[in-house]
N, C-alpha and C positions, 0 to 999 in steps of 0.2 A: 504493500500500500504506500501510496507516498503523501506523505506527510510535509512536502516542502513548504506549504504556508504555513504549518503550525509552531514555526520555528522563529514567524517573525515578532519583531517590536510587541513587546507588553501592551502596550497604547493600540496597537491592530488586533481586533475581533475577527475571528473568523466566521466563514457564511453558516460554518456547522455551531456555533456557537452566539450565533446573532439573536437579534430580538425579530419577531415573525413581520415587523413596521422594516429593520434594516435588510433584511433576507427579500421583500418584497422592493423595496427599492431598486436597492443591487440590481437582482434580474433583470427590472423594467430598462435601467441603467445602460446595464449590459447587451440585452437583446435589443434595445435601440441603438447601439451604436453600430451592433454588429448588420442590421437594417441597413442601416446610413453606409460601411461599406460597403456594402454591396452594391446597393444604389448609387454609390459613384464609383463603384468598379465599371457598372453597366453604362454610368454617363460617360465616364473618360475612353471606352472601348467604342461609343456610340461618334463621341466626337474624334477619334483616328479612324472611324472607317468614313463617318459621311464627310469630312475634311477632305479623304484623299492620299491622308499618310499612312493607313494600314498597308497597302500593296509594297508600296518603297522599304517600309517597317520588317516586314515578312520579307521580303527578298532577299536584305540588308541578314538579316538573321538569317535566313535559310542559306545563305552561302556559308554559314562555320558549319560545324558536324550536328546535326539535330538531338545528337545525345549530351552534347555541350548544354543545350536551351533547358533537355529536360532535367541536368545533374544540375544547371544554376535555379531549377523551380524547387528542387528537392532540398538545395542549399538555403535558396531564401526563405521557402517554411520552416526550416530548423532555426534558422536567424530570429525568427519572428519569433518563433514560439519559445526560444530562449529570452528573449527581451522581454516578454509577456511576462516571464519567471519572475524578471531581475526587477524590472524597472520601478521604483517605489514615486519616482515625483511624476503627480500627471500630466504635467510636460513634454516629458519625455517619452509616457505612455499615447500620448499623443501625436507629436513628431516619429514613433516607431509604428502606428496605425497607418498615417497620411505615408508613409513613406515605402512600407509593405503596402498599402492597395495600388500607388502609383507602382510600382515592380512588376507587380502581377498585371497589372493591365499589359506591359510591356512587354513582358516575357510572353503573354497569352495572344499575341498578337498574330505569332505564323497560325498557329493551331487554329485559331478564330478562321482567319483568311482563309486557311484550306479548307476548312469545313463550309463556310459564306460562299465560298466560289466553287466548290466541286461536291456538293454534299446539303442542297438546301434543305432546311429545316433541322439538319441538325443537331444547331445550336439549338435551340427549341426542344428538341426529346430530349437532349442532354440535359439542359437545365430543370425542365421537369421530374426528370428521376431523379436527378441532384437536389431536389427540394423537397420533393418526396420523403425522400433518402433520409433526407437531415431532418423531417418532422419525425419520423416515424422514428428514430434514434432520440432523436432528445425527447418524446412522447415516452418511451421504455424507459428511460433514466427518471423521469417526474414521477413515472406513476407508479413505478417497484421502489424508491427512491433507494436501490439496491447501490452500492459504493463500485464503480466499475475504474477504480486508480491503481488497483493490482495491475491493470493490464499494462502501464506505463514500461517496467522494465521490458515485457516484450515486443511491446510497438519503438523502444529504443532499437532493436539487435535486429525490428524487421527493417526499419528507416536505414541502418546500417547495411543490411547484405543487400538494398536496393540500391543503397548508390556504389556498393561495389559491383553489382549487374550494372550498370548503368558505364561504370569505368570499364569494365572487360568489352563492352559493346564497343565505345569507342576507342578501344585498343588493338581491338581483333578482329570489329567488324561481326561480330557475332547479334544475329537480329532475336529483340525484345520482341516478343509477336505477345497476340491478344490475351494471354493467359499473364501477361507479366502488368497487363492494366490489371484482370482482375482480381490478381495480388493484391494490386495496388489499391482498389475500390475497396477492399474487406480492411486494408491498412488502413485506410481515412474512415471507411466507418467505426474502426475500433476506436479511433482517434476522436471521434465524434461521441462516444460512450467516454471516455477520458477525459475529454475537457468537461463535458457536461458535468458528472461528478463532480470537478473540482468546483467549478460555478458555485454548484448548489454547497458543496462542502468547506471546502481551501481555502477559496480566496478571501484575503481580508475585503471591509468593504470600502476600501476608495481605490481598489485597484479593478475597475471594473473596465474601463479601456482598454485595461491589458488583457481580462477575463474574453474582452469582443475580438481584440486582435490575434488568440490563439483561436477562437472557434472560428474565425474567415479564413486562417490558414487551414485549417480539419476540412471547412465547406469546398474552400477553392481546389484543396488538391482532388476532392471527391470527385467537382465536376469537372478538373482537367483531364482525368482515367475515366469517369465516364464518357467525356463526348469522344477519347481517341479509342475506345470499346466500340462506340456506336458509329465512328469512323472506318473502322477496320470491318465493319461487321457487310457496310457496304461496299465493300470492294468486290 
């Protein structure tokens, strides 16, 4: 189990230890911010394609190794969700939000284009079962309120042996096919049982920025393994 918040400052309550007034805020807290990015993941993605800079965007990237794009999306959710851990001023829990949704916008830009241009709709079943996905997980954490933060050491060692598949692909040329997304999918859903937990249990309550900035990393890698599943699937 991990127990990382309950280690901090005397002066920070944690959510498993709140009053039912500070547990209710948090969430609202939390779950709106993590609303807001999404909502401008979808704006800043909406303004590089109908601007004109997605194609150039994607090109620009699609010229280095594509297992480059995916080992820097698996680097910068580790990033984020380590910052999520640390960061105590929300400041800086903010500056590490605005700065992981602009990344991911970035990074998500060939995978968007090729799905937008060879693959219409897509985007669209993706993000649907990616919502889906993520109700029906954090629906099973609220309503067992069953502690699923055991699972953290293994979703360590599985984030681990992905980005070593990930380095051998681009060392050997050796192809990741559709069964290494849905690795990947069951790894963000567990991921999705793990933060949630914490939410509800861990986190003190003014870190709740941080609490939205690991659960957009959980959502976003969900729906980037789901839409190259539902990519791959029409080939």
């Amino acid at each position: 189990m991990d127990h990382a918040y309950t280690s901090t400052t005397s002066e920070q309550v944690v959510m498993a230890e709140a009053s039912r007034e500070a547990r209710a805020t948090f969430l609202f807290r939390t779950y709106a911010h993590l609303f807001a990015a999404l909502a401008s993941f979808v704006m800043i993605e909406v303004l590089f394609f109908t601007q004109g800079w997605a194609e150039n965007m994607a090109t620009a990237m699609m010229g280095m190794n594509w297992m480059l794009i995916l080992g820097a999306f698996v680097v910068v959710s580790w990033l984020a969700t380590s910052t999520a851990h640390k960061a105590e001023s929300l400041t800086v829990q903010y500056l590490a939000l605005v700065g992981f949704v602009m990344a991911e916008a970035i990074i998500f830009v060939p995978l968007l284009w090729i799905a937008f241009t060879y693959a219409p709709g897509a985007i669209t079943t993706a993000a649907g079962i990616s919502l889906a996905g993520f109700a029906a997980l954090t629906a099973i954490v609220f309503v067992t309120r069953k502690d699923f933060t055991f699972l953290g050491a293994t979703l360590r060692w599985i984030g681990i042996c992905a980005l070593g598949g990930i380095a051998l692909s681009i060392f050997t040329g050796f192809e990741l096919g559709p069964w290494f997304s849905v690795a990947m999918i069951a790894l963000a859903g567990g991921a999705i049982l793990y933060d949630t937990s914490k939410v509800l249990l861990y986190y003190p309550e003014d870190r709740y920025v941080g609490a939205a900035l690991e659960l957009f990393a959980s959502v976003a890698m969900l729906f980037w393994y789901v839409l190259r599943l539902v990519l791959a699937s029409r080939d």
